[in-house]
C-alpha positions in Angstrom: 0.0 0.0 0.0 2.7 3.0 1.1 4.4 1.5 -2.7 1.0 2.6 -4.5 0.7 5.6 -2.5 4.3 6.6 -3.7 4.3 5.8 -7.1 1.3 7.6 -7.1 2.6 11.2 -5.7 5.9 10.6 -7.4 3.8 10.6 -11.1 1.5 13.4 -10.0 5.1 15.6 -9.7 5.9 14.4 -12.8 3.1 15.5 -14.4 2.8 18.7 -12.6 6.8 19.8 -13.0 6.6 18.5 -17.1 3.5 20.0 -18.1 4.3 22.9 -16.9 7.2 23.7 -19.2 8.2 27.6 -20.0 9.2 26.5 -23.7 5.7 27.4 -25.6 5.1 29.1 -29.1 2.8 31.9 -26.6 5.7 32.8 -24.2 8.0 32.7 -27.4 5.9 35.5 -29.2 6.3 37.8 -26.0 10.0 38.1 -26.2 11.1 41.0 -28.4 14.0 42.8 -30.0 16.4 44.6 -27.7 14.8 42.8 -24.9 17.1 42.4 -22.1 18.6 38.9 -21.1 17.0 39.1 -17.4 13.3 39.6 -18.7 13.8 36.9 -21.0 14.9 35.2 -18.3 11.7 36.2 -16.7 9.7 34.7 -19.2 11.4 31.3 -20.3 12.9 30.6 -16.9 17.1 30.4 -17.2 18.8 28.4 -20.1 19.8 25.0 -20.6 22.8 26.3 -22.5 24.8 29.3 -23.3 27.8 30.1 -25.4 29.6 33.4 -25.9 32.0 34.3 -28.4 33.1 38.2 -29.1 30.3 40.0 -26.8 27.7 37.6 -28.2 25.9 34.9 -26.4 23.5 32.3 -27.5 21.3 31.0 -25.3 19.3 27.8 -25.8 16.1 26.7 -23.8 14.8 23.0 -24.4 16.2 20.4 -26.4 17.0 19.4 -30.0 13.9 18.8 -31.3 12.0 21.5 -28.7 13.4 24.5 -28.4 14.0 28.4 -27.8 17.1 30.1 -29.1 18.2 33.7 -28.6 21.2 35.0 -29.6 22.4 38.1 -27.2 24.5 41.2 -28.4 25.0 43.2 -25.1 22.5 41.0 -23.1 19.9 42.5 -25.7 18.1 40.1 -27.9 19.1 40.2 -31.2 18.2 36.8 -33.2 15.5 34.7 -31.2 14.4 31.2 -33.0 12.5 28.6 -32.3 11.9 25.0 -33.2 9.3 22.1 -32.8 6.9 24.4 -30.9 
């Protein structure tokens, strides 16, 4: 009985914490040119990823076949992308 009773909290969390992912085609259309790296941050929760080469950082959120990428010039958007949404 307390092994039923487990399972069955540990797959409510599960679906609770997955379905409730920040990576969605809606919170993708809110972020914007020149928007700053902190309020996308705001939005889409922090990255999974970043690299940074010359002042730029890109910055991805998901995985390869769902994601969100930004690329940063200053820690202002400047390229944001997105894939399988």
């Amino acid at each position: 009985m307390k092994f039923v009773r487990l399972l069955i909290i540990v797959l409510f969390c599960a679906v609770v914490f997955l379905g409730c992912s920040k990576i969605t085609r809606e919170n993708f259309g809110k972020i914007k040119m020149g928007m700053g790296y902190e309020d996308v941050v705001g939005i889409i929760g922090e990255p999974d990823t970043c690299d940074g080469a010359l002042g730029a950082k890109k910055c991805v959120w998901g995985n390869e076949t769902k994601n969100i990428t930004i690329t940063f010039m200053g820690e202002k958007v400047i390229l944001p992308a997105m894939k399988g949404l």
